[in-house]
N, C-alpha and C positions, 0 to 999 in steps of 0.2 A: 849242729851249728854251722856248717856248712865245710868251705876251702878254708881251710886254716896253714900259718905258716909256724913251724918250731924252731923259737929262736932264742942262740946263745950266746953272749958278749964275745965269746973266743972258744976253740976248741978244745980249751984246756976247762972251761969253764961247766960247773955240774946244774946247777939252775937254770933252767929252760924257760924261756915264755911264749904261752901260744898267743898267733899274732892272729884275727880272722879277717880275709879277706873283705866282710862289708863293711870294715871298719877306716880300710885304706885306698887312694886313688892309686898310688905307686906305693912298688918295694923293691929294692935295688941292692944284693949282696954283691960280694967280689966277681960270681960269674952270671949274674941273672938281672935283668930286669925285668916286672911285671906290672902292669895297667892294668885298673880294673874297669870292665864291658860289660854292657847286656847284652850277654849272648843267648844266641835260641837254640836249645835242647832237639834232641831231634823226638819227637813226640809228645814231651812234659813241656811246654812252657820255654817263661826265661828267667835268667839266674844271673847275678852278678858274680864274675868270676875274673879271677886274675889270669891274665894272659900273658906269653913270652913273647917279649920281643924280640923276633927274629930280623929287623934291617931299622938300625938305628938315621938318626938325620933328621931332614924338614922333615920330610913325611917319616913315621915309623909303623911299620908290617908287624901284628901280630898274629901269630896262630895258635888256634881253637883246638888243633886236632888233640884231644883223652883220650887214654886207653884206659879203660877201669868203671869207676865208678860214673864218671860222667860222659853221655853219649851227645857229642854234640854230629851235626850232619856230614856227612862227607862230601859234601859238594859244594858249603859255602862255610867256611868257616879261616876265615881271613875278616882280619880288623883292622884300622888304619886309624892312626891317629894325627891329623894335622894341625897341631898346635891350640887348636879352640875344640875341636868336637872331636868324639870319637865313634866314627863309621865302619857300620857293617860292610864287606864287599861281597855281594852277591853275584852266584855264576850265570844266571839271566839276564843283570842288569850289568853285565861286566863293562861290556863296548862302552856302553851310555854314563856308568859312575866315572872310567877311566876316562873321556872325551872332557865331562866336567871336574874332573881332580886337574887330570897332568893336559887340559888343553892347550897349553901355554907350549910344549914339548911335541912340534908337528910331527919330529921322527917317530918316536914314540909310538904315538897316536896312528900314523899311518903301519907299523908292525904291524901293532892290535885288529885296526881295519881288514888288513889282509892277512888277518888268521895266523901270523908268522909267531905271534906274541899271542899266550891264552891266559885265561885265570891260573890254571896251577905254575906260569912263571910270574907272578907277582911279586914272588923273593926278587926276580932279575929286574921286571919290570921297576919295582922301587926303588933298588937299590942303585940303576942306572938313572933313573930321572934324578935323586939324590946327587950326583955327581954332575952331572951336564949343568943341576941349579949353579952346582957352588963353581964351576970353571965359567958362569957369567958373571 
């Protein structure tokens, strides 16, 4: 049936219910939130799969990386979700998705340019455009 979540009113509580991921956009306990993405598998396909969010704000960073059962790629798996759509970040088209997301952030943007800032600092890179948005 796919990603499923198991869930119980309290931890005192003995009745379980499984929750399945294609059923839900979000699911947000005490320490987790998760989005659900078409992510690309690394050789099968794509699959709707809930993702953590790892850098809350305007923009929100999730990451792909499974260990287990599902192999997703090791070189592009980062998702972004800016309030209407939810974007895959690819590590070929990094320069070019980053210039039209955070164009508006020339610091930013010129790191990126001169290689200072790469795809595996996305955690930094978001998490700073996030901050710079809200102190304007």
């Amino acid at each position: 049936m796919g990603q499923h979540i198991i869930y119980k009113e309290s931890l005192d509580t003995k009745k379980k219910k499984t929750l399945y991921a294609k059923d839900f956009t979000t699911f947000e306990n005490d320490s987790i939130f998760l989005r659900t993405f078409k992510t690309v598998l690394y050789g099968t396909g794509r699959l709707d799969a809930m993702l953590a969010r790892i850098v809350p704000g305007e923009l929100e960073l999730y990451n792909a990386i499974y260990r287990g059962f599902y192999s997703f790629s090791k070189t592009d798996h980062f998702y972004l979700y800016d309030g209407k759509e939810s974007i895959r970040l690819v590590k070929r088209k990094f320069k070019e998705q980053m210039k039209e997301l955070l164009g508006d952030d020339t610091y930013i943007i010129q790191k990126i340019e001169t290689e200072e800032l790469t795809y595996s600092d996305l955690p930094e890179i978001i998490h700073n455009y996030n901050l710079r948005r809200k102190r304007n």
